[in-house]
C-alpha positions as CSV (number, residue, x, y, z in Angstrom):
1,X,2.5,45.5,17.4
2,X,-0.5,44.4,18.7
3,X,-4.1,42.8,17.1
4,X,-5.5,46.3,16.5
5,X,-2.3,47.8,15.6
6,X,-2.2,45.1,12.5
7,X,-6.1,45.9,12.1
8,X,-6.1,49.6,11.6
9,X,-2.8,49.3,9.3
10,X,-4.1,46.7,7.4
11,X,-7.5,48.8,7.1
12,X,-5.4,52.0,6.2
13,X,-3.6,49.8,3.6
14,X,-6.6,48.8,2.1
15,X,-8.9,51.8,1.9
16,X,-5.5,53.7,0.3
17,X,-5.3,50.3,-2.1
18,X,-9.0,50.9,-3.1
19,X,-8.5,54.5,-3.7
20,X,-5.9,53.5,-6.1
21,X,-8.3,50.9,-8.2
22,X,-6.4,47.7,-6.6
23,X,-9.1,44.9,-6.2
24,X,-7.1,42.3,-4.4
25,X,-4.3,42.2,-2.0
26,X,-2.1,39.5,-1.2
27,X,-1.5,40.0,2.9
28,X,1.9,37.7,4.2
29,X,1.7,38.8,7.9
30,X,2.0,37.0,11.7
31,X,-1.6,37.6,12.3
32,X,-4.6,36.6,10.7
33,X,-7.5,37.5,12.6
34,X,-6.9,41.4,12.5
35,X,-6.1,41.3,8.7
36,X,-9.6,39.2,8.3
37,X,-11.7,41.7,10.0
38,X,-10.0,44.6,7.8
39,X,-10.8,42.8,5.0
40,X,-14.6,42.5,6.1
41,X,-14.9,46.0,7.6
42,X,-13.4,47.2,3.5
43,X,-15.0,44.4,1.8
44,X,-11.6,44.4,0.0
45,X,-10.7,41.1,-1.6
46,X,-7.5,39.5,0.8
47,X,-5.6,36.6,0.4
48,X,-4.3,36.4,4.0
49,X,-1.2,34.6,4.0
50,X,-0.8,33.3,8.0
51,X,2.6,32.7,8.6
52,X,3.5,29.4,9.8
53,X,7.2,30.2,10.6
54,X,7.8,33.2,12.0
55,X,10.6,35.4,13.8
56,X,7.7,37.9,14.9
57,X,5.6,35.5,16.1
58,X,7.3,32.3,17.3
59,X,4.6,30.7,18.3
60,X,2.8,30.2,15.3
61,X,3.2,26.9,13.3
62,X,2.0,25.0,10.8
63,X,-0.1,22.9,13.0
64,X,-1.9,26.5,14.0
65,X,-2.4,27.6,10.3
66,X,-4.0,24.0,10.1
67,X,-6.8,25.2,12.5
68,X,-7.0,28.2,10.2
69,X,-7.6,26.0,6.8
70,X,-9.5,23.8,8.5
71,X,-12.3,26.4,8.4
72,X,-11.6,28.3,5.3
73,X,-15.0,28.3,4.3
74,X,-15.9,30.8,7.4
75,X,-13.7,33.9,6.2
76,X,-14.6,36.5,4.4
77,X,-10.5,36.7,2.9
78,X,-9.0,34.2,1.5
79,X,-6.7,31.9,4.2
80,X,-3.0,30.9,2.4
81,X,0.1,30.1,3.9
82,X,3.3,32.2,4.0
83,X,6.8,31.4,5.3
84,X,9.3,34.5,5.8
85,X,12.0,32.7,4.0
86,X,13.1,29.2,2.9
87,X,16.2,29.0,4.7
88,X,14.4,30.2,8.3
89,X,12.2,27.0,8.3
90,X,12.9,23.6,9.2
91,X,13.0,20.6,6.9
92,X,10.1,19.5,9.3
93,X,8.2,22.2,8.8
94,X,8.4,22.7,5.3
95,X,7.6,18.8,4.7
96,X,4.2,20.0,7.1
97,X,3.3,23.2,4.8
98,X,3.7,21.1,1.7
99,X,0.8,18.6,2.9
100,X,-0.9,21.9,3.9
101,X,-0.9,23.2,0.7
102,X,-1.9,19.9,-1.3
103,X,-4.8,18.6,1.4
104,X,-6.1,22.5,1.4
105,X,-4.9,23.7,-2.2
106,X,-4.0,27.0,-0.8
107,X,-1.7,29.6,-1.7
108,X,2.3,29.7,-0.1
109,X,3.7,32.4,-0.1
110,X,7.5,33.6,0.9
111,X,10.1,36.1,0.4
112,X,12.8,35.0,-2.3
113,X,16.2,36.1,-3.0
114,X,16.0,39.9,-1.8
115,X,19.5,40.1,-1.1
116,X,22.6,38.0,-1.4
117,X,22.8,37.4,2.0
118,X,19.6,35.0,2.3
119,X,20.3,33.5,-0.9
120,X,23.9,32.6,0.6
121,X,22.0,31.6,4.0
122,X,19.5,28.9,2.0
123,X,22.9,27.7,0.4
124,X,24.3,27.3,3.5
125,X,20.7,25.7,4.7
126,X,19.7,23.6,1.9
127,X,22.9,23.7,-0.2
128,X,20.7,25.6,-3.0
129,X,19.6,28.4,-4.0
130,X,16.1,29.0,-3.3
131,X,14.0,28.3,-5.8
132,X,16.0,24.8,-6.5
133,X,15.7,24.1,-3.0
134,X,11.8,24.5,-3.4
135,X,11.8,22.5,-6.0
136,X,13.9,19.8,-4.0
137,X,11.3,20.3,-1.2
138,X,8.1,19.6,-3.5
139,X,7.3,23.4,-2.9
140,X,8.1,24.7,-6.8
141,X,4.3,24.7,-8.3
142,X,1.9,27.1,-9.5
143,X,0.8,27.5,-5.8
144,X,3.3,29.4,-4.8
145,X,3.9,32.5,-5.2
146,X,7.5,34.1,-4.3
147,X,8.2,37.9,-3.4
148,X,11.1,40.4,-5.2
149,X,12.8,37.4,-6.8
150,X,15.6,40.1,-7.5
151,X,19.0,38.2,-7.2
152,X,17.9,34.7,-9.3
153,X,20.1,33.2,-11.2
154,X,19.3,32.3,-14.5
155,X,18.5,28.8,-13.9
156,X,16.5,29.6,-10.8
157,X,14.2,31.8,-13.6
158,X,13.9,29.1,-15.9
159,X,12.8,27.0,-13.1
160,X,10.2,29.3,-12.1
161,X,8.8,29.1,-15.6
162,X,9.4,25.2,-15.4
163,X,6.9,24.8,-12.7
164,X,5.0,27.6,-13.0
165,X,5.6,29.8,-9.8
166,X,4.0,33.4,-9.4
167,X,6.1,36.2,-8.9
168,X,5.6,39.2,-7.1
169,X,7.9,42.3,-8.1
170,X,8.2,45.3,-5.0
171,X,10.0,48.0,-6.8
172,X,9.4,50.4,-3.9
173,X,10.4,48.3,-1.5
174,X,13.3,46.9,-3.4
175,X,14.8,50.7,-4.2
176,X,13.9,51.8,-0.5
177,X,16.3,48.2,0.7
178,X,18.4,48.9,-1.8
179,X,17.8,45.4,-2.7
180,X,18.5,45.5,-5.9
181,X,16.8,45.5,-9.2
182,X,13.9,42.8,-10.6
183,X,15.4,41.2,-13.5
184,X,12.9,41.4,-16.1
185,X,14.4,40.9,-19.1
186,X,15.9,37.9,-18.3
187,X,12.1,37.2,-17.2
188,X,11.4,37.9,-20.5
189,X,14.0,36.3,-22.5
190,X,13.5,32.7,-21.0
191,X,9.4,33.4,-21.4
192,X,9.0,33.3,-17.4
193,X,7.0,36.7,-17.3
């Protein structure tokens, strides 16, 4: 995909969000630029999540979402970091996107626990599961916020509660994966909801 490829489906995504009554949408994409000028062309609130490690786009880093916080104040969305998941960055560049997010106080944002197998690969990583490894990494706080969350353990769920971490539930895209399901009564019973 190109720039205006991620522009006019972010401004499809949008206008269909609005249409729907949702306010504010959390973006987690390789781009920034085309997903800010959606967001200005909609006036729909964004938090654009700029990936600093990504497959799609290896050449982004945390030193170029730096550039991007730097002038936060000049967007019209909302600049956060976003990481695909734990286990696909380096110890390196997760100790950068930690200073990120404390000298900025912006949002991170990453993909947790969707299926076994990237729980078993940020085992095999980090020798933890993930949300104990982000807590290991001084990334476990109440600016983070960590997508489907569908195969944690129960200790994983008790830490999220521990340190405050948001949760984002996909129940489409979870079913369409077959990922699995979000295990909200467990949530529940340890008060983590």
């Amino acid at each position: 995909m190109n720039n205006q490829d991620f522009f006019l489906g972010a401004v499809g995504d949008f206008t269909e969000e609005q249409k729907y009554g949702i306010t504010t949408t959390l973006s987690h994409y390789g781009v920034f630029d085309p997903v800010e000028e959606a967001a200005k062309l909609t006036r729909q609130r964004v938090i654009n999540a700029i990936s600093a490690v990504s497959n799609s786009h290896p050449k982004n880093s945390p030193e170029m979402v730096a550039k991007i916080l730097a002038k936060r104040k000049n967007y019209f969305s909302q600049p956060a970091i976003s990481i695909h998941y734990v286990h696909r960055a380096s110890p390196d560049q997760l100790k950068k996107i930690k200073q990120l997010v404390k000298k900025y106080k912006v949002l991170l944002t990453l993909h947790s626990a969707e299926n076994e197998e990237w729980v078993q690969q940020c085992v095999e990583k980090y020798g933890k599961r993930t949300v104990e490894a982000l807590v290991d990494l001084g990334l476990a706080n109440s600016n983070t916020i960590l997508s489907h969350a569908v195969h944690f353990s129960d200790e994983e769920i008790k830490l999220v509660k521990k340190h405050k971490i948001g949760i984002v539930h996909l129940p489409t895209s979870n079913k369409l994966h077959k990922s699995g399901n979000f295990k909200y009564p467990l949530f529940v019973k340890y008060k983590a909801d």
